[in-house]
C-alpha positions in Angstrom: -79.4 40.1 -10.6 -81.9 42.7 -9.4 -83.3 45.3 -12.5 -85.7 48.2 -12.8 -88.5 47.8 -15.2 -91.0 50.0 -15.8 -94.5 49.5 -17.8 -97.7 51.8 -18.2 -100.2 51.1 -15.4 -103.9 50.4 -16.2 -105.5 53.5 -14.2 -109.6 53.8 -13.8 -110.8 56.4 -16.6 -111.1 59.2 -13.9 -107.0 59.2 -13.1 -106.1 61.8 -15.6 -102.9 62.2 -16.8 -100.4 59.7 -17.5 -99.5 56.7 -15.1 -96.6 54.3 -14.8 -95.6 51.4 -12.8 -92.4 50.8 -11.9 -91.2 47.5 -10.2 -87.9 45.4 -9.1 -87.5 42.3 -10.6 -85.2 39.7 -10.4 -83.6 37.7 -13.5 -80.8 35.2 -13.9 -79.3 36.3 -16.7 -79.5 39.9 -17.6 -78.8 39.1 -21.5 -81.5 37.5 -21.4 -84.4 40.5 -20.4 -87.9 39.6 -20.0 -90.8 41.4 -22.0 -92.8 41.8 -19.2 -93.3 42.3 -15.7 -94.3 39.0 -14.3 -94.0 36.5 -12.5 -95.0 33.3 -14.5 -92.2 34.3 -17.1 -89.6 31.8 -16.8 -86.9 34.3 -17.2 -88.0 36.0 -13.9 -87.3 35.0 -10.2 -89.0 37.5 -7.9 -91.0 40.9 -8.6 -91.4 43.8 -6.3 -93.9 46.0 -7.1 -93.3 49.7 -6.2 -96.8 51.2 -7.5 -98.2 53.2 -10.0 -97.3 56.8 -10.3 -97.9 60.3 -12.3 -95.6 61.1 -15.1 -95.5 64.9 -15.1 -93.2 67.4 -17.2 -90.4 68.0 -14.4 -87.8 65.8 -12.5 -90.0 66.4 -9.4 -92.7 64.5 -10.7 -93.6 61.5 -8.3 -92.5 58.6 -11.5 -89.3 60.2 -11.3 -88.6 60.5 -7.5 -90.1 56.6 -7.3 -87.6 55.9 -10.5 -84.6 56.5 -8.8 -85.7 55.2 -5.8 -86.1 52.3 -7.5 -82.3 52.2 -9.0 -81.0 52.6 -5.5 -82.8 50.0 -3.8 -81.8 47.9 -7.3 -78.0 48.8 -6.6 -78.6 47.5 -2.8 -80.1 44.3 -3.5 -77.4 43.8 -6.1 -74.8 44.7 -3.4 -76.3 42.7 -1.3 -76.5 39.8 -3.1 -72.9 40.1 -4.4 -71.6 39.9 -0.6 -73.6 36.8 0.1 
């Protein structure tokens, strides 16, 4: 089963503003949610990295455009997978 997780991104000190990264990751259970996004955890199969992105004050901000984005490409993989 595909998720969405999010996590702050580590941005060089002349990014101002607030930065997030937002990726796809794969688990096999989804009781069982990992802490973090990566790859060596045992609880996660795959990880797509989408990128880092501004957090600003509206919906039109480019975190929350990439956000849901991200939660429709998450439904399609699940679909996907399903059918298989």
């Amino acid at each position: 089963m595909w998720i969405v997780m999010t996590a702050s991104a580590h941005m060089p000190s002349s990014c101002k503003g607030r930065y997030r990264k937002i990726a796809l990751v794969e688990v096999a259970d989804p009781a069982d949610m990992p802490a973090r996004i990566d790859v060596r955890d045992h609880r996660v199969l795959q990880v797509i990295q989408e990128g880092n992105y501004h957090v600003g004050k509206t919906k039109r901000c480019a975190y929350q455009r990439a956000l849901e984005d991200a939660q429709v490409e998450c439904e399609r993989l699940n679909a996907v997978k399903e059918d298989a």
